[in-house]
Rosetta silent file (secondary structure, phi, psi, omega in degrees, C-alpha in Angstrom):
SEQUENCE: XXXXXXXXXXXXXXXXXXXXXXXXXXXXXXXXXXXXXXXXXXXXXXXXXXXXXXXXXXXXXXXXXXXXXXXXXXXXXXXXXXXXXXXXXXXXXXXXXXXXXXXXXXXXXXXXXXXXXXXXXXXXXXXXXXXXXXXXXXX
SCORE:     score description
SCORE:     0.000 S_00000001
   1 L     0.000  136.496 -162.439    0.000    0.000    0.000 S_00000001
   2 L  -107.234 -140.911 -167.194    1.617    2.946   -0.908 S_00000001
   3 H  -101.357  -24.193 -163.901    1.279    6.450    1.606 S_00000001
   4 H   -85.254  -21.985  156.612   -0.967    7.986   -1.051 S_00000001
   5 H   -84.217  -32.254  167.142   -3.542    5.066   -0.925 S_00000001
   6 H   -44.513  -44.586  157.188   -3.055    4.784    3.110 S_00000001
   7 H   -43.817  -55.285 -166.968   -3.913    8.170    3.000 S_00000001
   8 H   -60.503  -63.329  179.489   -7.179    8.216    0.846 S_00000001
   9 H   -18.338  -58.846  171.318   -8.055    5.245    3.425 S_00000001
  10 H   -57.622  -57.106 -179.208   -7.386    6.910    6.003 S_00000001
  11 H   -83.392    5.013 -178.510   -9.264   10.331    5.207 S_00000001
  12 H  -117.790  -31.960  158.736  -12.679    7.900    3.735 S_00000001
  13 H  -100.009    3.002  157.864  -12.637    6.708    7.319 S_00000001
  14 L   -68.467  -64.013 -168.942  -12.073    9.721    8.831 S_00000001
  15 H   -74.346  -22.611 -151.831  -15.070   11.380    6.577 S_00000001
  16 H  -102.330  -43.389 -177.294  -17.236    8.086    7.614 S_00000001
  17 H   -73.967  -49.434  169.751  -16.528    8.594   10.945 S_00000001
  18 H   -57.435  -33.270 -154.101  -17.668   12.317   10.585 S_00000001
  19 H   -87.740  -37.499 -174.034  -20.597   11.495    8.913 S_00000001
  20 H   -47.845  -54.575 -173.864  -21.766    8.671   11.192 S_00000001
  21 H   -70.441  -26.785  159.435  -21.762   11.270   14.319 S_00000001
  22 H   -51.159  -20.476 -158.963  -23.801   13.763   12.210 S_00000001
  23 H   -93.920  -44.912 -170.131  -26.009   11.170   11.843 S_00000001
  24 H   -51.712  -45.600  168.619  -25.755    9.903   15.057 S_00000001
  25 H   -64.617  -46.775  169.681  -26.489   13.528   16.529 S_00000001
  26 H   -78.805  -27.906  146.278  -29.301   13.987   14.421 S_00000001
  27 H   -65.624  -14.936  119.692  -31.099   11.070   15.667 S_00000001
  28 H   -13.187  -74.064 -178.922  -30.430   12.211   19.146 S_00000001
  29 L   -71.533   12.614 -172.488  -32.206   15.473   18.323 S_00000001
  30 L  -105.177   -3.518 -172.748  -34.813   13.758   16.884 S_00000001
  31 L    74.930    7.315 -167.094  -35.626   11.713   20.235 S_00000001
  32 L   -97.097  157.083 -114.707  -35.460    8.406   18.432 S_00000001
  33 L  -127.463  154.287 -174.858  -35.318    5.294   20.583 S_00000001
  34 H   -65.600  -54.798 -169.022  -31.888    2.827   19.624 S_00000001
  35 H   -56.667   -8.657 -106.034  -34.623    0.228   18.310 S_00000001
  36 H  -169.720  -59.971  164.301  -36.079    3.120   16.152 S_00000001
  37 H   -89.658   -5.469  160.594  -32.981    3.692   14.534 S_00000001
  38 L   -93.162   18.495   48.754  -31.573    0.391   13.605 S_00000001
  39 L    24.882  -17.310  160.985  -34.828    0.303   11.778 S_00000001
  40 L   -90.347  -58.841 -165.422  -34.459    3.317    9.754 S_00000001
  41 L   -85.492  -26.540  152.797  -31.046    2.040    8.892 S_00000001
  42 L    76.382   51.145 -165.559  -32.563   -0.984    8.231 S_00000001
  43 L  -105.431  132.012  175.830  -29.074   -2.772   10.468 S_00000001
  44 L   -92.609  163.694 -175.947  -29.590   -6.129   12.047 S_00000001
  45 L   114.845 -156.775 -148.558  -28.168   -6.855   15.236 S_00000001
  46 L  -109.634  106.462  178.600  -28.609   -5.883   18.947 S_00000001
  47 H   -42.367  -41.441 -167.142  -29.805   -2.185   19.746 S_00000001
  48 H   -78.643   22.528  160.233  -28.158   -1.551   22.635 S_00000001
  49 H   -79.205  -15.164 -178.810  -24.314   -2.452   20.071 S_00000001
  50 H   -40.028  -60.117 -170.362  -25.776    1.409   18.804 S_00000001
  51 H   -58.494  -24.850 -176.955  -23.917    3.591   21.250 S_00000001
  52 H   -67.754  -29.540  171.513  -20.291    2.273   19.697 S_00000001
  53 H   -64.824  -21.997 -159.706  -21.555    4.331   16.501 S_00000001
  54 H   -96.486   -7.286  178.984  -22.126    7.666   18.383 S_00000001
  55 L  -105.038  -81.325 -162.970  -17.865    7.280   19.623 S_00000001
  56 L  -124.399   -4.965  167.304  -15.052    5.496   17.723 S_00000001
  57 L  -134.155  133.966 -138.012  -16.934    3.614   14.960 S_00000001
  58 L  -100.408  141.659  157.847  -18.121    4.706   11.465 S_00000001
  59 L   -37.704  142.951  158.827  -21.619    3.092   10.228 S_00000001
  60 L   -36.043  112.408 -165.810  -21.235    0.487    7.871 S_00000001
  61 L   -75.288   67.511 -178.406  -19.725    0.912    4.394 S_00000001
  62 L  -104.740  121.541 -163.584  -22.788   -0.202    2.973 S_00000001
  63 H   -78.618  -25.134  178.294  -24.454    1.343    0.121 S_00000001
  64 H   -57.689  -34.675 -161.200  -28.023    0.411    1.168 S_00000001
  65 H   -97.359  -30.862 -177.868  -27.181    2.153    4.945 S_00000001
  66 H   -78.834  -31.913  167.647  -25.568    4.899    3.038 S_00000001
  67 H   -47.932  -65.290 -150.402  -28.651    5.650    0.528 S_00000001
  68 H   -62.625  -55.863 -167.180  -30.942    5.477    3.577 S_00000001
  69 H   -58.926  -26.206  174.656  -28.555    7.940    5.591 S_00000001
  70 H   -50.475  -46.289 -171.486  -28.865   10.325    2.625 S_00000001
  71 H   -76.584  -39.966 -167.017  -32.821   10.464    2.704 S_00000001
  72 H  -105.339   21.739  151.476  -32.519   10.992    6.188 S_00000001
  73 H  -104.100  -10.365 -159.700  -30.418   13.916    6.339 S_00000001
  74 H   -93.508  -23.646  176.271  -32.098   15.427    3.407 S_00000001
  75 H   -94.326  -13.497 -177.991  -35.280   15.122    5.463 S_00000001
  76 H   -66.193  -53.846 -161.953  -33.595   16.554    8.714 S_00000001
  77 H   -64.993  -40.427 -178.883  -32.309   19.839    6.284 S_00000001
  78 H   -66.482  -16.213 -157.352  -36.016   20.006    4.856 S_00000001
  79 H   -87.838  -13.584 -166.657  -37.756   19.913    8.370 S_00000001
  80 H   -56.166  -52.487 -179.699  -35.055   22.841    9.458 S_00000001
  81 H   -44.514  -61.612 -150.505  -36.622   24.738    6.063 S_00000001
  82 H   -70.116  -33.790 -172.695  -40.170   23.876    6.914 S_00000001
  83 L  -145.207   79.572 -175.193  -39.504   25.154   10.791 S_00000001
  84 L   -80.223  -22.788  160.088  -36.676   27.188   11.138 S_00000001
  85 L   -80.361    4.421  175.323  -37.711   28.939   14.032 S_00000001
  86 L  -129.751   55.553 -174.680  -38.506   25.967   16.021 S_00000001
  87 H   -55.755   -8.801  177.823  -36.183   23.285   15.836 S_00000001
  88 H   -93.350   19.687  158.794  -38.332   20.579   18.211 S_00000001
  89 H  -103.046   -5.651  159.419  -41.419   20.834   15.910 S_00000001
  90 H   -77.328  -15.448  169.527  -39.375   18.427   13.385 S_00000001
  91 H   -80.550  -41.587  174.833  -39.020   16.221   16.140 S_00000001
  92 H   -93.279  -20.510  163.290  -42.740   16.175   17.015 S_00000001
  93 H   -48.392  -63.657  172.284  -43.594   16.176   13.208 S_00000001
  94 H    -9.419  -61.914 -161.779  -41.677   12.980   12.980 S_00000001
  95 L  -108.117   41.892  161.548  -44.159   11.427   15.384 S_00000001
  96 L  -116.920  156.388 -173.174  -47.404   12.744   14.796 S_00000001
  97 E   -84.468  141.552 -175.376  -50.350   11.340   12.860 S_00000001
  98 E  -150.496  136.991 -177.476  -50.711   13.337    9.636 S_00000001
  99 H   -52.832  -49.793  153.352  -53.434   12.991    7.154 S_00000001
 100 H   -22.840  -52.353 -166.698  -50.599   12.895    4.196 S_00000001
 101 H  -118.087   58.458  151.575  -49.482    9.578    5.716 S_00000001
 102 L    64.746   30.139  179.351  -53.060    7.564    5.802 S_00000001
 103 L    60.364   19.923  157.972  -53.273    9.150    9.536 S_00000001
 104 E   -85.034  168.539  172.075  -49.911    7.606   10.212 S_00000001
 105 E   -84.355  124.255  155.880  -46.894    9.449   11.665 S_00000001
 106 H   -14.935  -81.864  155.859  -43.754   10.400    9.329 S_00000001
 107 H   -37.832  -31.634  164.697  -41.350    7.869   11.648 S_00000001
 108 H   -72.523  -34.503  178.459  -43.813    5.432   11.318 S_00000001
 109 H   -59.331  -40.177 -143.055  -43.844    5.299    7.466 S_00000001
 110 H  -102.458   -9.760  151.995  -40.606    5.492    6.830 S_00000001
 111 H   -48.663  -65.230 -175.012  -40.124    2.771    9.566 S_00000001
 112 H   -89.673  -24.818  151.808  -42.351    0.332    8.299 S_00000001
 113 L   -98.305   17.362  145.996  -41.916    0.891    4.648 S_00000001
 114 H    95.748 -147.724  167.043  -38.625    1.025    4.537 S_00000001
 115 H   -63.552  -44.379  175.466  -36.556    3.058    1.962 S_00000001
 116 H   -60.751  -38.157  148.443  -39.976    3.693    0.185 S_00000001
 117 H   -45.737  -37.648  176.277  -41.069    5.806    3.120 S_00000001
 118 H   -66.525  -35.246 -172.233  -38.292    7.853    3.120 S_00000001
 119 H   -65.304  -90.531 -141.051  -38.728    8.852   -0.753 S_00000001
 120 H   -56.860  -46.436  155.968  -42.461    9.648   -0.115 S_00000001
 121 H   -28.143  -36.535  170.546  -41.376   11.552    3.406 S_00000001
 122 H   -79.713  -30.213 -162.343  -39.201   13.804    1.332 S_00000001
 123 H   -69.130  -74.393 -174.246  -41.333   13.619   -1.454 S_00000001
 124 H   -57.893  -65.076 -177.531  -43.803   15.682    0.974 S_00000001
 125 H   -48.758  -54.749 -155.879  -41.428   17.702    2.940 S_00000001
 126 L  -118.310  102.153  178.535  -38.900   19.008    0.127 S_00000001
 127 L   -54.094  -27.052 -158.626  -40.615   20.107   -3.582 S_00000001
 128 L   -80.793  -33.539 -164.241  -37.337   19.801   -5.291 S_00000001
 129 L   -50.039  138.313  149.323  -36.985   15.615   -4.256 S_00000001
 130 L    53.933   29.328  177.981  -38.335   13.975   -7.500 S_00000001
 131 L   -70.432    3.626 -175.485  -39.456   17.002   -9.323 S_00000001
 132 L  -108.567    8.616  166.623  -38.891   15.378  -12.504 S_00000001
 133 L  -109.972    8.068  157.597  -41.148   12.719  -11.662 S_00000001
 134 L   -50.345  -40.705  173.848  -43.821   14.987  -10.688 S_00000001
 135 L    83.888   26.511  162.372  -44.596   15.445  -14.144 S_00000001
 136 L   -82.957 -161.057  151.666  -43.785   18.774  -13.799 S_00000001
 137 L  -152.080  152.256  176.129  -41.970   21.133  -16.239 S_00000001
 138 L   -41.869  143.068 -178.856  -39.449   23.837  -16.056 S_00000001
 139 L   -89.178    0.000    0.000  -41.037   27.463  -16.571 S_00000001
C-alpha cells in the first residue's frame, strides 16, 4: 500500500466517521429510541451495540445504509426549512399522525416501509426531491 492510498483510506474513514456522528447527533435530536434507529437504517443486530456508533466507529460501508442515511439527512435539512424557528417541531412532526401519511406518523412510514417511506417523506417535505417525476416542467 503505498502512503498515497493509506492516506485516501485513512481520510474515507475519517469522513465516515464524521458522517456517522452527524447522523448519530441527528437522531439524538430527533428523540429516536436505539430500536427506532436500527430500523431506519434498516441494520440487524442488537440495539443496545448502537452507542459504539455515536464514539469510535463509522456506520457500515454499505451502500443500502448509506442511501438510507442520505434520505434521512435530506429530510432533517427540509424539516429545518419547513420550521426554522422551532427546531423541536421536526421532532414532534416525525411522530405525529398526519393525514398525508393515511393518519400515520412520518417515523412510522418510513419505519415500516422502509426506503420507500423515506422517498415519499421527502417527497412531501422538500418540492425539489423527485421534481422530474412529478410530471412537472421547467417554466
Amino acid at each position: 500500500m503505498t502512503t498515497t492510498d493509506h492516506g485516501t483510506a485513512s481520510n474515507d474513514l475519517s469522513d465516515r466517521l464524521a458522517i456517522t456522528r452527524g447522523v448519530m447527533n441527528m437522531f439524538e435530536s430527533w428523540g429516536l429510541q436505539a430500536e427506532e434507529i436500527m430500523a431506519l437504517l434498516d441494520m440487524q443486530g442488537k440495539a443496545r451495540h448502537l452507542s459504539q456508533y455515536r464514539y469510535n466507529k463509522p456506520l457500515p460501508d454499505s451502500p443500502d445504509i448509506m442511501r438510507r442515511v442520505e434520505y434521512l439527512v435530506r429530510i432533517d435539512d427540509a424539516l429545518r426549512t419547513t420550521y426554522p424557528t422551532n427546531p423541536n417541531m421536526g421532532k414532534r412532526w416525525l411522530r405525529q399522525r398526519n393525514h398525508k401519511f393515511n393518519r400515520h406518523s412520518p417515523l412510522s412510514m418510513m419505519i415500516g416501509d422502509g426506503e420507500q417511506g423515506m422517498i415519499y417523506v421527502l417527497s412531501r417535505l422538500d418540492c425539489t426531491f423527485a421534481w422530474d417525476q412529478s410530471g412537472s416542467t421547467p417554466c
